[in-house]
PDB file of the backbone (N, CA, C, O) and the ligand in Angstrom, with CONECT records:
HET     ZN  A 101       1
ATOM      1  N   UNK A   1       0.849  -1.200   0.000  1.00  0.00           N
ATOM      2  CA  UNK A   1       0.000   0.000   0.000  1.00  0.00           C
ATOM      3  C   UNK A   1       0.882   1.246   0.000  1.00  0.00           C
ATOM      4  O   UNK A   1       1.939   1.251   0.631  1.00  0.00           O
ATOM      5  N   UNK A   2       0.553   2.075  -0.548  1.00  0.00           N
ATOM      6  CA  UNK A   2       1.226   3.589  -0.661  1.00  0.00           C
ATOM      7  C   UNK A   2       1.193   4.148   0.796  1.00  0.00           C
ATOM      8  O   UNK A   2       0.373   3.921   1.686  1.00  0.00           O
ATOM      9  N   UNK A   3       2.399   5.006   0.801  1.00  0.00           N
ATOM     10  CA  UNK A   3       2.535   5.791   2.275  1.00  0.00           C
ATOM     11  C   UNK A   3       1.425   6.964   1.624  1.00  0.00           C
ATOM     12  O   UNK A   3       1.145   7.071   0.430  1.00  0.00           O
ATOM     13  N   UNK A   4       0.936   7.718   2.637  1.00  0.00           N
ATOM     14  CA  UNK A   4       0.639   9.108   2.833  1.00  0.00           C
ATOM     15  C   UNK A   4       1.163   9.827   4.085  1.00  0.00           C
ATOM     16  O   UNK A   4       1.304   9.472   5.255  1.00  0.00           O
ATOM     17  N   UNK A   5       1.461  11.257   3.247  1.00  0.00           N
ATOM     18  CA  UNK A   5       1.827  12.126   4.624  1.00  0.00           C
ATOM     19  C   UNK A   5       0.754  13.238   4.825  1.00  0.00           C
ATOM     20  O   UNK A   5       0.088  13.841   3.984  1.00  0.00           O
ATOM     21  N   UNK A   6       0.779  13.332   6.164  1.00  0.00           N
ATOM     22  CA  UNK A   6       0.105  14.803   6.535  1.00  0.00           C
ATOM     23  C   UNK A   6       0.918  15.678   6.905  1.00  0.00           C
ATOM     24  O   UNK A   6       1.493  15.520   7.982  1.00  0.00           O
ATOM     25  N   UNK A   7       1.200  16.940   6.025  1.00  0.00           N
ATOM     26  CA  UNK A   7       1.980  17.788   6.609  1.00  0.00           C
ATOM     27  C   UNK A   7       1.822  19.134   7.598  1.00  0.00           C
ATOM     28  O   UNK A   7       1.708  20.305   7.236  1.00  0.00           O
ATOM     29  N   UNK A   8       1.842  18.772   8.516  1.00  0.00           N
ATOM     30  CA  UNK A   8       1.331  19.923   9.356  1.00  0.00           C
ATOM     31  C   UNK A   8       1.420  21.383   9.042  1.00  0.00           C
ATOM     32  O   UNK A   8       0.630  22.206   9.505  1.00  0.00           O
ATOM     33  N   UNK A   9       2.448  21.689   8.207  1.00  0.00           N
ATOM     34  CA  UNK A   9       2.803  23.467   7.908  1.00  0.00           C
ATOM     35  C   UNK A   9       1.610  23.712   6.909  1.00  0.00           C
ATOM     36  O   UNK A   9       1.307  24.886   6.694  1.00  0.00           O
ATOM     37  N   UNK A  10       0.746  22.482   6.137  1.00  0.00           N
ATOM     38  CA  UNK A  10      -0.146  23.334   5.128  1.00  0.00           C
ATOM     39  C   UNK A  10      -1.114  23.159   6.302  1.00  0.00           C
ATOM     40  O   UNK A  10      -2.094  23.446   5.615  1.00  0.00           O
ATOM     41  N   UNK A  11      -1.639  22.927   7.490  1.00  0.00           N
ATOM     42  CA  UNK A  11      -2.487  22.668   7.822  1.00  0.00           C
ATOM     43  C   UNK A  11      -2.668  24.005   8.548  1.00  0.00           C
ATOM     44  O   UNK A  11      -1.771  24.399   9.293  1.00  0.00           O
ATOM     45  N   UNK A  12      -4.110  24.930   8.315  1.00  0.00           N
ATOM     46  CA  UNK A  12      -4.799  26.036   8.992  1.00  0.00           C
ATOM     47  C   UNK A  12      -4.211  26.452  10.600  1.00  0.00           C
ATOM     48  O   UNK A  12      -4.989  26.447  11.555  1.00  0.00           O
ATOM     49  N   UNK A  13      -3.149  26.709  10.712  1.00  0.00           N
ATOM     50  CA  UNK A  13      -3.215  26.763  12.047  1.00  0.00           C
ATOM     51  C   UNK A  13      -2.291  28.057  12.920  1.00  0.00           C
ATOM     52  O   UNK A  13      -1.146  28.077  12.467  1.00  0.00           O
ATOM     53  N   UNK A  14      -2.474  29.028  13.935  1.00  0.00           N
ATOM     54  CA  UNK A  14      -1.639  29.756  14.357  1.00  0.00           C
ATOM     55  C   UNK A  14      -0.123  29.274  14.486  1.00  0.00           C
ATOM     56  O   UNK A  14       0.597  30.158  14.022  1.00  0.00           O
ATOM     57  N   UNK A  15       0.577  28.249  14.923  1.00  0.00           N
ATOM     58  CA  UNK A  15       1.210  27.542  15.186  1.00  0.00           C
ATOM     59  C   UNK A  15       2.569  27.322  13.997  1.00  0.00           C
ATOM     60  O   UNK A  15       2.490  26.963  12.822  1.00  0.00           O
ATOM     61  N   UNK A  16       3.427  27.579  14.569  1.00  0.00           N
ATOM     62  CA  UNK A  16       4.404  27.437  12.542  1.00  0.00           C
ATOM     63  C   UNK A  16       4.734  26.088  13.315  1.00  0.00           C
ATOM     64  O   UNK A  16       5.711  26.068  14.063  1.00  0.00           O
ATOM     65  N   UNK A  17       3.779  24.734  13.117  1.00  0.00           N
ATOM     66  CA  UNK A  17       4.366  23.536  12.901  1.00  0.00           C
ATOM     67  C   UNK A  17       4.841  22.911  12.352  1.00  0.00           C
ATOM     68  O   UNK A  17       4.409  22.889  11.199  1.00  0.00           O
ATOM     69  N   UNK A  18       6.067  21.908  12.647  1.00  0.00           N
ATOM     70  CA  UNK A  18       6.814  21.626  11.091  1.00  0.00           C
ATOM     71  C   UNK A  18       6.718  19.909  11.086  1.00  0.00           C
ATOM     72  O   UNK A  18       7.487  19.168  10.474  1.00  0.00           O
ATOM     73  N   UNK A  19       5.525  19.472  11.964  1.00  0.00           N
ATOM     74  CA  UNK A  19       5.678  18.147  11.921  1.00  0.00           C
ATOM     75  C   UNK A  19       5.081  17.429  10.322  1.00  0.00           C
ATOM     76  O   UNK A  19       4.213  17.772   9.520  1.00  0.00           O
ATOM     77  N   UNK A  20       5.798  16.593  10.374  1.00  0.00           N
ATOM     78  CA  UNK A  20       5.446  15.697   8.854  1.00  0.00           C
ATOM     79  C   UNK A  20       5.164  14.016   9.180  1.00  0.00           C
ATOM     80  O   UNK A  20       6.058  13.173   9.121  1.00  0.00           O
ATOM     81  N   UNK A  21       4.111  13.798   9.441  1.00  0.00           N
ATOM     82  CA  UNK A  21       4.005  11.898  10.015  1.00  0.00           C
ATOM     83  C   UNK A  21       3.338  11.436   8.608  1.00  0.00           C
ATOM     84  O   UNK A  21       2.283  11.802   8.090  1.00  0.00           O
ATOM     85  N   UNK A  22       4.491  10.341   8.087  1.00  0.00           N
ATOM     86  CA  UNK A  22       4.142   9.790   7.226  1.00  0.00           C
ATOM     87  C   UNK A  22       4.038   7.994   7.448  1.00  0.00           C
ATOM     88  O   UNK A  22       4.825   7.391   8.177  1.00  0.00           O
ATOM     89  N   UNK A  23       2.981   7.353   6.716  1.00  0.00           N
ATOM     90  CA  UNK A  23       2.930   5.824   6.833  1.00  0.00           C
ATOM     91  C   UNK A  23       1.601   5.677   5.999  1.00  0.00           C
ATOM     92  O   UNK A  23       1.052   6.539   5.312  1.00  0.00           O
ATOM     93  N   UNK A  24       1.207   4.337   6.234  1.00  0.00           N
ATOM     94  CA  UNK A  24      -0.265   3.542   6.128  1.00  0.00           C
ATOM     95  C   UNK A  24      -1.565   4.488   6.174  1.00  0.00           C
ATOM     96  O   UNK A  24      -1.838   4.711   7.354  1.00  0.00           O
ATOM     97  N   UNK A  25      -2.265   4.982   5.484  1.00  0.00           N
ATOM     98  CA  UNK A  25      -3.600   5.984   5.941  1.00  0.00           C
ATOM     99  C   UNK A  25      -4.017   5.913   6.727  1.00  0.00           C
ATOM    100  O   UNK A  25      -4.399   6.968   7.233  1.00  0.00           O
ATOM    101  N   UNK A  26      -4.191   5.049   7.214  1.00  0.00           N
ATOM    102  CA  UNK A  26      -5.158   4.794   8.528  1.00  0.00           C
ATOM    103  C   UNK A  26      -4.309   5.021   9.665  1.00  0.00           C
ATOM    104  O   UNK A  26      -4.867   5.486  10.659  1.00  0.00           O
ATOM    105  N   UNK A  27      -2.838   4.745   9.737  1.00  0.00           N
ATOM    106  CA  UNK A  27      -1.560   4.989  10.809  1.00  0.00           C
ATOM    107  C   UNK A  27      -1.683   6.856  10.731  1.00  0.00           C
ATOM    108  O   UNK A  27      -1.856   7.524  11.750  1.00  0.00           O
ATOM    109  N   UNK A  28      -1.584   7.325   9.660  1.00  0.00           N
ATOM    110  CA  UNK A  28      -0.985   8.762   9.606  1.00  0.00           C
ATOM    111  C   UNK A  28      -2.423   9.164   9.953  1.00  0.00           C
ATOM    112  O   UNK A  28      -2.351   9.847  10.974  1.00  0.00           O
ATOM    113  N   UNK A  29      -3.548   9.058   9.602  1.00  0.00           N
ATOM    114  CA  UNK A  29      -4.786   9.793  10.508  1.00  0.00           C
ATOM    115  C   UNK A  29      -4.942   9.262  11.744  1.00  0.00           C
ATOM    116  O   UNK A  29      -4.952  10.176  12.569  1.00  0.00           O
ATOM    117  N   UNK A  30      -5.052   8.330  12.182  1.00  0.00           N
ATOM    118  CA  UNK A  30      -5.191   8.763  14.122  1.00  0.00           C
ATOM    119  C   UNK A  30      -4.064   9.235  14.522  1.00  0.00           C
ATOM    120  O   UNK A  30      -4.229  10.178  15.296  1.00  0.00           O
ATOM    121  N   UNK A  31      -2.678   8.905  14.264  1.00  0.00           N
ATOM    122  CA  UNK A  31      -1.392  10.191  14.496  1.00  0.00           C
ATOM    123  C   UNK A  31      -1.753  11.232  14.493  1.00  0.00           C
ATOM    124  O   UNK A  31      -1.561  11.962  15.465  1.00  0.00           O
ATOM    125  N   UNK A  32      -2.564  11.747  13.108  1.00  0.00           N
ATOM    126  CA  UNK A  32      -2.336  12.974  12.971  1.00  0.00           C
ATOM    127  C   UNK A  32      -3.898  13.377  14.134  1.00  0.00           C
ATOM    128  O   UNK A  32      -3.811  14.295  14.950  1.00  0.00           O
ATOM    129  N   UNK A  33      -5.061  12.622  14.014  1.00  0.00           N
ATOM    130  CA  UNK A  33      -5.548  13.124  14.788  1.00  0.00           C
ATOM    131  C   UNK A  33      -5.196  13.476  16.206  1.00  0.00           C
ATOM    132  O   UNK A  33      -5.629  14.565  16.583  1.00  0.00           O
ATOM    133  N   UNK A  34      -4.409  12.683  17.177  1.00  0.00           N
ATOM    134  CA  UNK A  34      -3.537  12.568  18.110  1.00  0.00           C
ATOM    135  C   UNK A  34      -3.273  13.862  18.574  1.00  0.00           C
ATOM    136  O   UNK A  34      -3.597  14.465  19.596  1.00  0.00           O
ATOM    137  N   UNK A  35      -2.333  14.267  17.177  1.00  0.00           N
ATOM    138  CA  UNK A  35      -1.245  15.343  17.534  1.00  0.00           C
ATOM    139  C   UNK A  35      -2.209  16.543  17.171  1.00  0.00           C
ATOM    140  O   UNK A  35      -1.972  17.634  17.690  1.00  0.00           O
ATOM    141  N   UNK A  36      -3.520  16.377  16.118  1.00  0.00           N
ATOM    142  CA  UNK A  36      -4.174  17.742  16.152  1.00  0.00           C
ATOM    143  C   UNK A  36      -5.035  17.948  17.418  1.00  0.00           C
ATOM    144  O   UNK A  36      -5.606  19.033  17.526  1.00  0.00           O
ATOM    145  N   UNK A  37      -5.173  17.100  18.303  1.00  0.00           N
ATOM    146  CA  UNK A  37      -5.842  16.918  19.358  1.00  0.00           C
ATOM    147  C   UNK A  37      -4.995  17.548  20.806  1.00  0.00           C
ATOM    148  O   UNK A  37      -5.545  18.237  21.665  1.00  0.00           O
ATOM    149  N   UNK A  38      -3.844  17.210  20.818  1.00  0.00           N
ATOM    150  CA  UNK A  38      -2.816  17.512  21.939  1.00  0.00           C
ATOM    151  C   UNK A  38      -2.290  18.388  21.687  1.00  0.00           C
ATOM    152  O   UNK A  38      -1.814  18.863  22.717  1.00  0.00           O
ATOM    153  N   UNK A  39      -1.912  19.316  20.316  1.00  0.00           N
ATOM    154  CA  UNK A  39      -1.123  19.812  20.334  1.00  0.00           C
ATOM    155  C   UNK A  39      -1.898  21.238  19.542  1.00  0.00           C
ATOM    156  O   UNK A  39      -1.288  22.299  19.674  1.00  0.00           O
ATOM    157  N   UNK A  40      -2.785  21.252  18.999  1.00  0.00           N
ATOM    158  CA  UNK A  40      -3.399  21.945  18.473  1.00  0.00           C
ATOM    159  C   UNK A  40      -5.054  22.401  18.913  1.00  0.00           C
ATOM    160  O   UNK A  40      -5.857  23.255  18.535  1.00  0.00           O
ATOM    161  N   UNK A  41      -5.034  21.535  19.713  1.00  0.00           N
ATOM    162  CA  UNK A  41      -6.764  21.630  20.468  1.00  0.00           C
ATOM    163  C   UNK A  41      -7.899  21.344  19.589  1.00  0.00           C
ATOM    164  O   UNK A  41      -8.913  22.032  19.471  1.00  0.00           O
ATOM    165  N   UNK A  42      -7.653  20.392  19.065  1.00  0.00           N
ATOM    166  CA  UNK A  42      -8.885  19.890  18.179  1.00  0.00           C
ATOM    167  C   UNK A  42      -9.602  19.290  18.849  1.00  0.00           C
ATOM    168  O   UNK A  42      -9.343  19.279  20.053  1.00  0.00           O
ATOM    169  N   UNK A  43     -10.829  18.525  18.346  1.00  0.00           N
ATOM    170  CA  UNK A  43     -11.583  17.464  19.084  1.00  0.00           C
ATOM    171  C   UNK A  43     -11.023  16.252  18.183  1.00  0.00           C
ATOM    172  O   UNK A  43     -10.866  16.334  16.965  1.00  0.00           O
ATOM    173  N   UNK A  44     -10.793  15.310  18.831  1.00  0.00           N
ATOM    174  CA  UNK A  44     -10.423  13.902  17.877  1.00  0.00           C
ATOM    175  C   UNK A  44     -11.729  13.302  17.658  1.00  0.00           C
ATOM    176  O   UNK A  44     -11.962  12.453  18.520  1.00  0.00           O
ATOM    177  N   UNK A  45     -12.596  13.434  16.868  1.00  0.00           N
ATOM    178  CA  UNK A  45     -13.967  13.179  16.411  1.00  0.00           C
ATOM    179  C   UNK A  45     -13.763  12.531  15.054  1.00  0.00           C
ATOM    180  O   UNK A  45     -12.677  12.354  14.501  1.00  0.00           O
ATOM    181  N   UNK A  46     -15.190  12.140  14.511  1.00  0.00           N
ATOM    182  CA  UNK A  46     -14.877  11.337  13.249  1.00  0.00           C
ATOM    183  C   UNK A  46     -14.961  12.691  12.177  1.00  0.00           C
ATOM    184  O   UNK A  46     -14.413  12.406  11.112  1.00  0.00           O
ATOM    185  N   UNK A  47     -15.340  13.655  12.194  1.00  0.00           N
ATOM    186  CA  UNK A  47     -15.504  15.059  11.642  1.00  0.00           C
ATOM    187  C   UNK A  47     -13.789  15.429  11.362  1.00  0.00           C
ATOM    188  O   UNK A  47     -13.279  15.706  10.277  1.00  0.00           O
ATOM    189  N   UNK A  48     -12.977  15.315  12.968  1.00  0.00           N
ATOM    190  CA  UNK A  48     -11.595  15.687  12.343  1.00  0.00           C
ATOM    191  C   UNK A  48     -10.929  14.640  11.470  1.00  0.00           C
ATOM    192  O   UNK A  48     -10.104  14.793  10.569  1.00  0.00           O
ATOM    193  N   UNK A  49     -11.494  13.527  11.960  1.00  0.00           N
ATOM    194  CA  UNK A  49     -10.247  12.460  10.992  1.00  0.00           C
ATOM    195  C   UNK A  49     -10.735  12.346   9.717  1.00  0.00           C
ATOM    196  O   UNK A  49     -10.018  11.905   8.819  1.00  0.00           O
ATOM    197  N   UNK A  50     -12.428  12.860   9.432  1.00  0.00           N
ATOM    198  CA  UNK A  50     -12.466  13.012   7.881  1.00  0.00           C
ATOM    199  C   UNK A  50     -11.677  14.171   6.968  1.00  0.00           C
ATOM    200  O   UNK A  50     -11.348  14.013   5.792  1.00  0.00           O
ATOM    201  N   UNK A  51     -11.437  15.414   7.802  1.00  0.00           N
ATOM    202  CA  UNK A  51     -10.746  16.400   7.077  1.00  0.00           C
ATOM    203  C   UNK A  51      -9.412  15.776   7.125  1.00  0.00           C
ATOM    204  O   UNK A  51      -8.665  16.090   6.198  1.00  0.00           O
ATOM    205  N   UNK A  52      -9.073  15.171   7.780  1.00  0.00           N
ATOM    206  CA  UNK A  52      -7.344  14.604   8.004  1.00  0.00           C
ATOM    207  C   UNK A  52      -7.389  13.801   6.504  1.00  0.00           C
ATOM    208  O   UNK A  52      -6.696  14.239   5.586  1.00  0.00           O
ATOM    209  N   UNK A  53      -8.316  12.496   6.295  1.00  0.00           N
ATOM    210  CA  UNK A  53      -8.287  11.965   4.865  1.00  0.00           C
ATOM    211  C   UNK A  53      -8.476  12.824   3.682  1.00  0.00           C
ATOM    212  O   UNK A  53      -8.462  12.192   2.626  1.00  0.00           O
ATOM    213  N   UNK A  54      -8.612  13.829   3.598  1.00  0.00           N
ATOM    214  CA  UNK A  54      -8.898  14.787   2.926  1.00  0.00           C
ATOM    215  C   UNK A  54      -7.340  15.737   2.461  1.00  0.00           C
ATOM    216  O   UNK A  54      -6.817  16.343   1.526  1.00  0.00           O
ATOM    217  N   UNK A  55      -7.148  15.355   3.757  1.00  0.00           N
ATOM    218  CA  UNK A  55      -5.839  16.561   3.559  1.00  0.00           C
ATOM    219  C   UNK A  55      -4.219  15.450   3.423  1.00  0.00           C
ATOM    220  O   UNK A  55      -3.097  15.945   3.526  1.00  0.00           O
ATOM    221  N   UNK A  56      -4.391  14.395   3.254  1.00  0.00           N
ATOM    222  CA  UNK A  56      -3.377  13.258   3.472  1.00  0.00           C
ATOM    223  C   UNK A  56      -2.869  13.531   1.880  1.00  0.00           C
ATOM    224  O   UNK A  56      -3.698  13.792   1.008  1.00  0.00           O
ATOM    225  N   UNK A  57      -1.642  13.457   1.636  1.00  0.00           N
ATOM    226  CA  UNK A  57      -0.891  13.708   0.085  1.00  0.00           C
ATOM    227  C   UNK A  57      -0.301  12.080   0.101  1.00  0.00           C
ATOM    228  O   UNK A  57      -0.106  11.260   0.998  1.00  0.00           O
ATOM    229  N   UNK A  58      -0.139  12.081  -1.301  1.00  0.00           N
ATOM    230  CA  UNK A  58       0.516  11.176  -1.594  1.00  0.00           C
ATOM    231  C   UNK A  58       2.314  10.997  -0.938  1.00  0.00           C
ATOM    232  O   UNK A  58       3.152  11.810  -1.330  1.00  0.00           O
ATOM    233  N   UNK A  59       2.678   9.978  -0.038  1.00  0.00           N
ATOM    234  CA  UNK A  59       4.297  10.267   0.596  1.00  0.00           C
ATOM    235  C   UNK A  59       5.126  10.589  -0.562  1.00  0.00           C
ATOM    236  O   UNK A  59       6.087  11.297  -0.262  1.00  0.00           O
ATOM    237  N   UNK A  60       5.028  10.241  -1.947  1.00  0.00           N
ATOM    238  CA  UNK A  60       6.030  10.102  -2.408  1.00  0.00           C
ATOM    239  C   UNK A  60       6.352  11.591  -3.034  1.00  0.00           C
ATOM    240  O   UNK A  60       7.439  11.753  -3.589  1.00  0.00           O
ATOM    241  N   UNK A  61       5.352  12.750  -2.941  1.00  0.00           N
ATOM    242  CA  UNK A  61       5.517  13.917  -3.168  1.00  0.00           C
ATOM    243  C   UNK A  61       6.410  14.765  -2.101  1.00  0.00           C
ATOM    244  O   UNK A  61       6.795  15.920  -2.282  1.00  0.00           O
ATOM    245  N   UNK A  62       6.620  14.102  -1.153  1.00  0.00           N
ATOM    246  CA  UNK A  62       7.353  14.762  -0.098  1.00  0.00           C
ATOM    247  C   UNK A  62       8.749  15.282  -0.325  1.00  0.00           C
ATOM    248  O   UNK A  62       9.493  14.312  -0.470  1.00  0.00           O
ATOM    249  N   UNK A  63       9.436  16.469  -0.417  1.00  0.00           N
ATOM    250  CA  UNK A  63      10.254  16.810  -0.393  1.00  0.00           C
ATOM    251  C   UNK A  63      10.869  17.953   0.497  1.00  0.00           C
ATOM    252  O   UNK A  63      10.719  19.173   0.432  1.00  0.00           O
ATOM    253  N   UNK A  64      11.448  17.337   1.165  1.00  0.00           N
ATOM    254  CA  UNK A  64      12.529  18.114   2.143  1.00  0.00           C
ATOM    255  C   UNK A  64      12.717  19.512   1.506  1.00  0.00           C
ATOM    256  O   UNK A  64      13.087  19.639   0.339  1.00  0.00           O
ATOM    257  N   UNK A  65      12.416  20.665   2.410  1.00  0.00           N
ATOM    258  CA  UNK A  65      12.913  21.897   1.836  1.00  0.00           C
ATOM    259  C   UNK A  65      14.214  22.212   1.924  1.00  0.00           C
ATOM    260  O   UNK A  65      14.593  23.229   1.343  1.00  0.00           O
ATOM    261  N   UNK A  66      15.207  21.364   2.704  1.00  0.00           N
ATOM    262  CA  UNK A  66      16.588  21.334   3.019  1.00  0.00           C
ATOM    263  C   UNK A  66      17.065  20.631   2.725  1.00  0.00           C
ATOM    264  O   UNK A  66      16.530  19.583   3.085  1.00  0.00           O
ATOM    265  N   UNK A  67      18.519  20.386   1.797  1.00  0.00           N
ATOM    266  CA  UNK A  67      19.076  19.059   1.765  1.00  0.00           C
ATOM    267  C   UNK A  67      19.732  18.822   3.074  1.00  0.00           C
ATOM    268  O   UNK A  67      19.936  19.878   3.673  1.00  0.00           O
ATOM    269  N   UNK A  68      20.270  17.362   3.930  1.00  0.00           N
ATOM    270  CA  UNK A  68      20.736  17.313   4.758  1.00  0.00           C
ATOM    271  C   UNK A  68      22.562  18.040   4.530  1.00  0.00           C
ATOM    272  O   UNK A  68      23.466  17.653   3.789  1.00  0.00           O
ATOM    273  N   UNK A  69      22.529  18.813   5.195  1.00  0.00           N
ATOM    274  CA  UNK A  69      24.552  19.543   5.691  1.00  0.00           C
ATOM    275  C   UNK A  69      25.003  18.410   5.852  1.00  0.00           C
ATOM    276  O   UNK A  69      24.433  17.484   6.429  1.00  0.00           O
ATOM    277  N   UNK A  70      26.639  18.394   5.083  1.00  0.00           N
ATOM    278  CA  UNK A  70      27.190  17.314   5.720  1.00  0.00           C
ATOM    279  C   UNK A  70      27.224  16.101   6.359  1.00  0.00           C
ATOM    280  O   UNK A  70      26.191  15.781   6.948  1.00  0.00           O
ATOM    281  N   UNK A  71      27.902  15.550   6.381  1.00  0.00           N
ATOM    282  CA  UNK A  71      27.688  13.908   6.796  1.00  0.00           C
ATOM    283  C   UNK A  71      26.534  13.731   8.094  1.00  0.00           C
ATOM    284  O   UNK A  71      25.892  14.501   8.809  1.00  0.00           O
ATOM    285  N   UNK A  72      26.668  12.386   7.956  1.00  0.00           N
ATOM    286  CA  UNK A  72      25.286  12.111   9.029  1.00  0.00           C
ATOM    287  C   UNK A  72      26.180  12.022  10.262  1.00  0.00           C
ATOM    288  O   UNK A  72      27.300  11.515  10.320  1.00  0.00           O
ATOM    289  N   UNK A  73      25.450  12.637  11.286  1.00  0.00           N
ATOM    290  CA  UNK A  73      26.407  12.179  12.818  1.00  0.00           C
ATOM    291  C   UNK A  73      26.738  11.255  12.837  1.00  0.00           C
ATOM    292  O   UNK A  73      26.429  10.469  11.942  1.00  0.00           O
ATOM    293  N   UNK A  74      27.593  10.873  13.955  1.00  0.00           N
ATOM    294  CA  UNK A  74      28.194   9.438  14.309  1.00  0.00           C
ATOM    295  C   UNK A  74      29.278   9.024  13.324  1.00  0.00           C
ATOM    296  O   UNK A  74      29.848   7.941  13.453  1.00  0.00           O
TER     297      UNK A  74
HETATM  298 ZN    ZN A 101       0.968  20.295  14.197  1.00  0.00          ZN2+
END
């Protein structure tokens, strides 16, 4: 099955969040409901996790606005 991500920075919010949870659809919406719930004050209802399927992109469009600097730690 295809990943999807939800990216939090397009998502409506005061907040400059930069979280990105990507996986399984059904994994990345209760995550994302989770985190719009705890961290954003949503209600985790079936109302939010339908806009969450709504707003889920295809993973493989994901691109880093940064390439990684230099070698990886360690
Ligand atoms: Zn967020």
């Amino acid at each position: 099955m295809a990943r999807m991500m939800a990216d939090c920075r397009r998502w409506p919010s005061e907040m400059n969040c930069s979280l990105v949870i990507i996986g399984e659809q059904d994994e990345v919406v209760q995550a994302a409901a989770e985190h719009a719930a705890s961290v954003h004050g949503h209600e985790n209802n079936e109302e939010l996790r339908a806009q969450l399927r709504d707003f889920l992109e295809p993973a493989d469009q994901y691109k880093p606005e940064r390439q990684a600097e230099g070698a990886l730690p360690g």
